[in-house]
C-alpha positions as CSV (number, residue, x, y, z in Angstrom):
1,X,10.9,-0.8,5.3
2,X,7.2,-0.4,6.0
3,X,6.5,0.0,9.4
4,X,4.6,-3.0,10.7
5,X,1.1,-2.1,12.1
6,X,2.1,-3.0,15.8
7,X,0.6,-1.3,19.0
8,X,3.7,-0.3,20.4
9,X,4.8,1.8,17.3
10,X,6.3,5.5,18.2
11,X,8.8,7.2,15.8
12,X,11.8,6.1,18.4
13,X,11.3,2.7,17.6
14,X,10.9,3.2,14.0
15,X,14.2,5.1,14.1
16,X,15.8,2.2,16.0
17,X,14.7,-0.2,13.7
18,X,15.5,1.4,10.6
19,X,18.9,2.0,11.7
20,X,19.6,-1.6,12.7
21,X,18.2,-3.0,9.4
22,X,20.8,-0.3,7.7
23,X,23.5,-1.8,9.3
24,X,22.9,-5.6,9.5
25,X,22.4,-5.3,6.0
26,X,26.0,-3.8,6.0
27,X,27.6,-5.5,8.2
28,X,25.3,-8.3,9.6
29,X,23.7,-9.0,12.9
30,X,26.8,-10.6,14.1
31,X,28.9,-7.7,12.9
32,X,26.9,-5.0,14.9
33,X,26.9,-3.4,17.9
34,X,24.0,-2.0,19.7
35,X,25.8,1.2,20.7
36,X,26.6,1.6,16.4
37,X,22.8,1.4,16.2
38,X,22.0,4.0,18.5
39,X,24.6,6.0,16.5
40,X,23.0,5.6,13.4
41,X,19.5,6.1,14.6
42,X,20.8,9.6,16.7
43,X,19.3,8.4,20.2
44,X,21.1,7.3,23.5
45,X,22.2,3.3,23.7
46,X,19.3,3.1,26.5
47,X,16.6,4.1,23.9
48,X,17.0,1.2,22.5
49,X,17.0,-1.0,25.4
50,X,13.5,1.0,26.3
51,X,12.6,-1.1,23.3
52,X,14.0,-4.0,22.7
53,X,15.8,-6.2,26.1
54,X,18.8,-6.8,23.8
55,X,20.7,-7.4,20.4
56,X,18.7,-10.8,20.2
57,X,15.4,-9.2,20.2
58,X,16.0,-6.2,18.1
59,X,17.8,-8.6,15.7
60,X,14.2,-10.4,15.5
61,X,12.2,-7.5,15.5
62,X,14.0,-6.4,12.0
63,X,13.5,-10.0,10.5
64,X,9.9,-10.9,11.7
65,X,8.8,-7.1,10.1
66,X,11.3,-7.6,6.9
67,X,10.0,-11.3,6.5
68,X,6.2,-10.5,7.2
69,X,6.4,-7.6,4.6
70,X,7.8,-9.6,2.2
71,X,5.5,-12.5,2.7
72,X,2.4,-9.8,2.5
73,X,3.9,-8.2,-0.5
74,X,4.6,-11.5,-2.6
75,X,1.2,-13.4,-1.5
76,X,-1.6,-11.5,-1.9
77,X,-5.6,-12.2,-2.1
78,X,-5.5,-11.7,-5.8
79,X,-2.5,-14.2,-5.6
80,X,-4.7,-16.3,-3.8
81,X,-7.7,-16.1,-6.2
82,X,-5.8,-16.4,-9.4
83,X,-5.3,-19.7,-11.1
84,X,-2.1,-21.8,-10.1
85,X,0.0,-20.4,-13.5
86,X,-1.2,-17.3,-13.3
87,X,-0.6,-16.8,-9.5
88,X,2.9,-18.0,-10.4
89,X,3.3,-14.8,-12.9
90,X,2.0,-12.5,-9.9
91,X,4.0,-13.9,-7.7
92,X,7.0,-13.5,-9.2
93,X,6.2,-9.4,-9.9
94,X,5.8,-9.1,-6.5
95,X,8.9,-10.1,-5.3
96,X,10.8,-8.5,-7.9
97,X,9.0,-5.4,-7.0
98,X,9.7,-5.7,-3.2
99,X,13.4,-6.4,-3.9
100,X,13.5,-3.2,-6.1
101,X,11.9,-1.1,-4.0
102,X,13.6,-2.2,-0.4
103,X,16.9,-3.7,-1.4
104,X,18.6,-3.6,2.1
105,X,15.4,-5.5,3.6
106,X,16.0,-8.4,0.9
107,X,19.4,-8.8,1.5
108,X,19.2,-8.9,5.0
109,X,16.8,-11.7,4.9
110,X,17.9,-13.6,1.6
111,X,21.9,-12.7,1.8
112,X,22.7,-13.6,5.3
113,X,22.1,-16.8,7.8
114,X,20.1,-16.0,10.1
115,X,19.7,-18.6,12.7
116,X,22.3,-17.9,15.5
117,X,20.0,-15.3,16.8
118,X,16.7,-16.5,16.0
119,X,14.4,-18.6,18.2
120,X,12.0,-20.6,16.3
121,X,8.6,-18.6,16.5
122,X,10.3,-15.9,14.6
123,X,9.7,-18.2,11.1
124,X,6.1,-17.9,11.5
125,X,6.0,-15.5,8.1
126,X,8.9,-17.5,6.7
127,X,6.6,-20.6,7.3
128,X,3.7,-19.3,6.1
129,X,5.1,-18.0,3.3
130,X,6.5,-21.3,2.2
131,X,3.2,-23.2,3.2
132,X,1.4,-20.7,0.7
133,X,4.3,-21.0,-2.3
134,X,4.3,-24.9,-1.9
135,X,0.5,-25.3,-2.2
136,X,0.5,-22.6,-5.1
137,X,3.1,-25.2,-6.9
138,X,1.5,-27.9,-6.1
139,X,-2.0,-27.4,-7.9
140,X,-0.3,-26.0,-10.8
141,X,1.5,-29.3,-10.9
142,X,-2.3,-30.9,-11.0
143,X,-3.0,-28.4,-13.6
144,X,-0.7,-29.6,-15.8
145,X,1.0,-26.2,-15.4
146,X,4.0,-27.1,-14.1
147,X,7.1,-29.8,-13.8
148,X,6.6,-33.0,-12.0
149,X,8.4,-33.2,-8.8
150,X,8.7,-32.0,-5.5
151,X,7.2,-28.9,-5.3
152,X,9.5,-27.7,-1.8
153,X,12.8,-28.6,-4.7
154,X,10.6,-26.6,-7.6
155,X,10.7,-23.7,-5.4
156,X,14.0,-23.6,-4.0
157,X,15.0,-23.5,-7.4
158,X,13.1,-20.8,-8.6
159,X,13.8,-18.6,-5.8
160,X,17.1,-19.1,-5.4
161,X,17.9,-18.5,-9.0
162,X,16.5,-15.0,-8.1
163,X,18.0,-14.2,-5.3
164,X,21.4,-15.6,-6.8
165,X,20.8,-12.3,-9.5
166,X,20.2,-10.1,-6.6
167,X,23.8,-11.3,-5.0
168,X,25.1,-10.6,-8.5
169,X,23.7,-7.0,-8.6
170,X,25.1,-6.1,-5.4
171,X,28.4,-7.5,-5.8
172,X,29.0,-5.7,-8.8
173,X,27.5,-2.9,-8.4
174,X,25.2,-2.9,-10.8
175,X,21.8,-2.0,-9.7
176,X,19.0,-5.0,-10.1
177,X,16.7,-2.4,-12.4
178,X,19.1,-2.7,-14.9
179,X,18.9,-6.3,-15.8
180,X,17.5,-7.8,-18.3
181,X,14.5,-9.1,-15.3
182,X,11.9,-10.1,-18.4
183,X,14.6,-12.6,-19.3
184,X,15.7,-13.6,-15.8
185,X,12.0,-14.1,-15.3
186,X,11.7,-16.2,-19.1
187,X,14.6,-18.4,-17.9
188,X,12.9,-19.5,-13.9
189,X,9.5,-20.3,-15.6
190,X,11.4,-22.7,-18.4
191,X,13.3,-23.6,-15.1
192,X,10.0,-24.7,-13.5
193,X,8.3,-25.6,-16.5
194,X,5.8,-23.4,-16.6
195,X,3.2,-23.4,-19.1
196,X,1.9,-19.8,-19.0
197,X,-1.6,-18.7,-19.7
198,X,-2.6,-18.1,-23.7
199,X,0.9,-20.3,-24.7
200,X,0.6,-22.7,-28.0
């Protein structure tokens, strides 16, 4: 993962980090120990804890940067300045190019539940992200660019389908570069109705 741009970054902490989001991709939050972190990062148990109070807040540390990364990555200004159907097109490159390029961070936040460990101001990204996606649907909706309907359903739909073929890839081994992603990407826009930019 990209480290975040936080004050209190040191190469420690990265180490720490990295590791945990190694392993609660592997074997989830739940299934992880703090002393297995500190094994996989190579520093003592009480590095960790010069970081982080506990499990909890290393837990949230992983997700807020993972989730914030992915919400920078899939959103961005020239999403923002694009028309609705167009911004629809971007958006969906960009989080086929974050899953690509940092498949444990997508799993972790798209393959797992999250919410035992997770107080509520750790979905500020995942609500701002949403917000964003929602409002993006909705005024292609008033441009005639998408589907009726509720927008919040339209999106669940569309991003679930994808990361439904990114549980597919990983459960059988077949690495998400090697699907057919133009037609996985044909198949959500005819899912959402999409009317694309220059179609009859």
């Amino acid at each position: 993962m990209p480290p975040a741009a936080t004050a209190d970054e040191t190469p420690l902490r990265r180490k720490v980090l990295d590791a945990a989001l190694e392993l609660f991709d592997e074997r989830t939050w739940d299934g992880t120990n703090v002393p297995e972190i500190a094994a996989r990062a190579g520093v003592a148990v009480g590095t960790i804890y010069r970081y982080f109070p506990n499990k909890q807040a290393l837990g949230e540390a992983v997700f807020t940067e993972a989730k914030t990364a992915f919400a920078d990555t899939v959103v961005t200004d020239a999403v923002r300045a694009a028309d609705p159907a167009t911004a629809i097109g971007l958006i969906w490159q960009h989080q086929v190019a974050f899953a690509l390029a940092y498949p444990q961070a997508f799993s972790f936040l798209e393959h797992q539940v999250h919410g035992s460990y997770l107080r509520p101001q750790a979905y500020e990204a995942s609500d701002r992200l949403n917000a964003e996606l929602v409002a993006i649907l909705r005024a292609a909706q008033q441009a005639g660019a998408v589907r009726a309907g509720d927008p919040q359903v339209l999106l669940s739909m569309a991003f679930g389908a994808f990361v439904g073929v990114t549980k597919h890839s990983r459960a059988s081994g077949v690495p998400l570069g090697e699907y057919d992603l133009e037609g996985v990407r044909e198949a959500v826009m005819s899912l959402i109705g999409l009317t694309e930019p220059g179609a009859a």
